[in-house]
C-alpha positions, 0 to 999 in steps of 0.5 A, a space after each residue: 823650281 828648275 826641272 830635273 834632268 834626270 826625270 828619276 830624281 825629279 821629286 828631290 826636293 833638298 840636297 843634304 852637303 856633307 861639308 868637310 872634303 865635299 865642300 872644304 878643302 880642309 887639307 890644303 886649308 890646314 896646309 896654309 896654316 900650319 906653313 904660315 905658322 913655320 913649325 918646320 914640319 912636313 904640314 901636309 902630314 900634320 894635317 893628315 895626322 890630325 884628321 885621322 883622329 877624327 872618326 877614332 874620336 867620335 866612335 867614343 861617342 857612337 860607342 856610348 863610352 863618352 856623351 855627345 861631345 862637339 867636334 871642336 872639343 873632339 879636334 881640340 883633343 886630337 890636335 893636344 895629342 898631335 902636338 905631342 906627337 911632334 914635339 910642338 910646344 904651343 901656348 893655350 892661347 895659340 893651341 885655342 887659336 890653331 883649333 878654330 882653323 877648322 872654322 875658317 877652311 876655304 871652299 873647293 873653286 867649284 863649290 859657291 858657284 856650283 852651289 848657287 847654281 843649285 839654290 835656284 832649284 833645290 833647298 841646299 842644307 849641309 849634314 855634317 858632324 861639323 858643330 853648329 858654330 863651326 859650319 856657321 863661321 866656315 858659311 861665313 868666311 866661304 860665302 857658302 849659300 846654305 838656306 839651313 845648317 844642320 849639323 851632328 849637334 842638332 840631333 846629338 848623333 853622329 852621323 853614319 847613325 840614323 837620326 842624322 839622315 832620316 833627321 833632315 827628312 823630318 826637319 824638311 817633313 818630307 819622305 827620305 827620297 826626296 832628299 838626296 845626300 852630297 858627300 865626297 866619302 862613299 861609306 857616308 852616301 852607303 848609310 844615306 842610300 841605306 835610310 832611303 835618301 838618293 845619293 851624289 858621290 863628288 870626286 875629290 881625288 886630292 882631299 888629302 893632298 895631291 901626294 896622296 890622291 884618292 881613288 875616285 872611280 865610279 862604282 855606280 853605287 850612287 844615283 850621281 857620279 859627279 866631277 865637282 859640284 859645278 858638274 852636280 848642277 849641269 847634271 841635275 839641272 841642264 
């Protein structure tokens, strides 16, 4: 194992990725779909609309209102009523086959390099609310060199609740601070940090398009403050 740049992050052992915005594009991926599609719609709002859905959903099932429910059955909800929304009228079997894009989002330019950079020198696994077949098949079609795929599913929580981050520590048998989560959202790393785990914000300013940038300054909140995940790599492996 490569040593630690930062000698105060030198006993990490595994580096938890939050997937969605961190390591997908899963705005410009959406994008491409629905403008391939040629609904004649404004498809950087469609994507937006339909991931703004996506905690709302889920806090049915932190709230207990609904059981554990995966996130495809969740986007598939979200996009029936997107679609109403917009007055789109889809077959079953094209309104099926938008859902599965959540499947098939391309990775950030920086994210495979960056993280075969990091593979050398860390166990890289993701934590995301992403079901397991989903962060397979998006592993697969993004080449994304994850030694594990842990997902909301595996615990049957949600994350920001505990059983997710302090769940990759025990699967891993180690103490919290030797893992450390990756996220572009800083309410994610908050809820990480709070549990024990050391923290990397990644800035991705244009996560919901480049109308809509994010302000990605640092707080100095996080152990790491990195431009992308190449820049992740050099600050803790160079």
């Amino acid at each position: 194992m490569a040593a630690v740049k930062d000698s105060s992050l030198a006993n990490v052992e595994v580096l938890a990725f939050d997937v969605f915005g961190t390591v997908v594009d899963w705005h410009g991926s959406i994008v491409k779909e629905i403008q391939r599609l040629d609904f004649s719609i404004d498809a950087a709002e469609f994507a937006r609309a339909w991931r703004s859905g996506y905690q709302p959903a889920m806090q049915q099932v932190r709230s207990g209102k609904t059981g554990f429910t995966k996130i495809d059955v969740l986007h598939r909800q979200i996009l029936d009523k997107v679609l109403h929304a917009y007055s789109l009228s889809l077959e079953e079997s094209q309104k099926h086959a938008l859902n599965k894009i959540w499947h098939y989002l391309d990775p950030w330019p920086d994210s495979v390099e960056g993280l075969q950079r990091l593979k050398k020198s860390f166990s890289l696994c993701t934590l995301s609310n992403g079901n397991l077949s989903l962060l397979s098949d998006m592993a697969k079609h993004g080449a994304l060199p994850w030694d594990l795929i842990l997902s909301a599913e595996v615990f049957k929580a949600y994350k920001p609740d505990s059983k997710t981050y302090l769940g990759v520590a025990d699967i891993f048998d180690l103490p919290p601070e030797k893992v450390m989560m990756v996220a572009a959202h800083r309410s994610d790393l908050n809820q990480a940090r709070h549990y024990g785990l050391r923290t990397a914000y990644i800035a991705r300013p244009a996560e919901y398009g480049e109308d809509q940038l994010k302000d990605v300054s640092d707080n100095g909140a996080h152990d790491i403050h990195a431009s992308d995940i190449l820049d992740l790599a050099r600050q803790l492996t160079e």
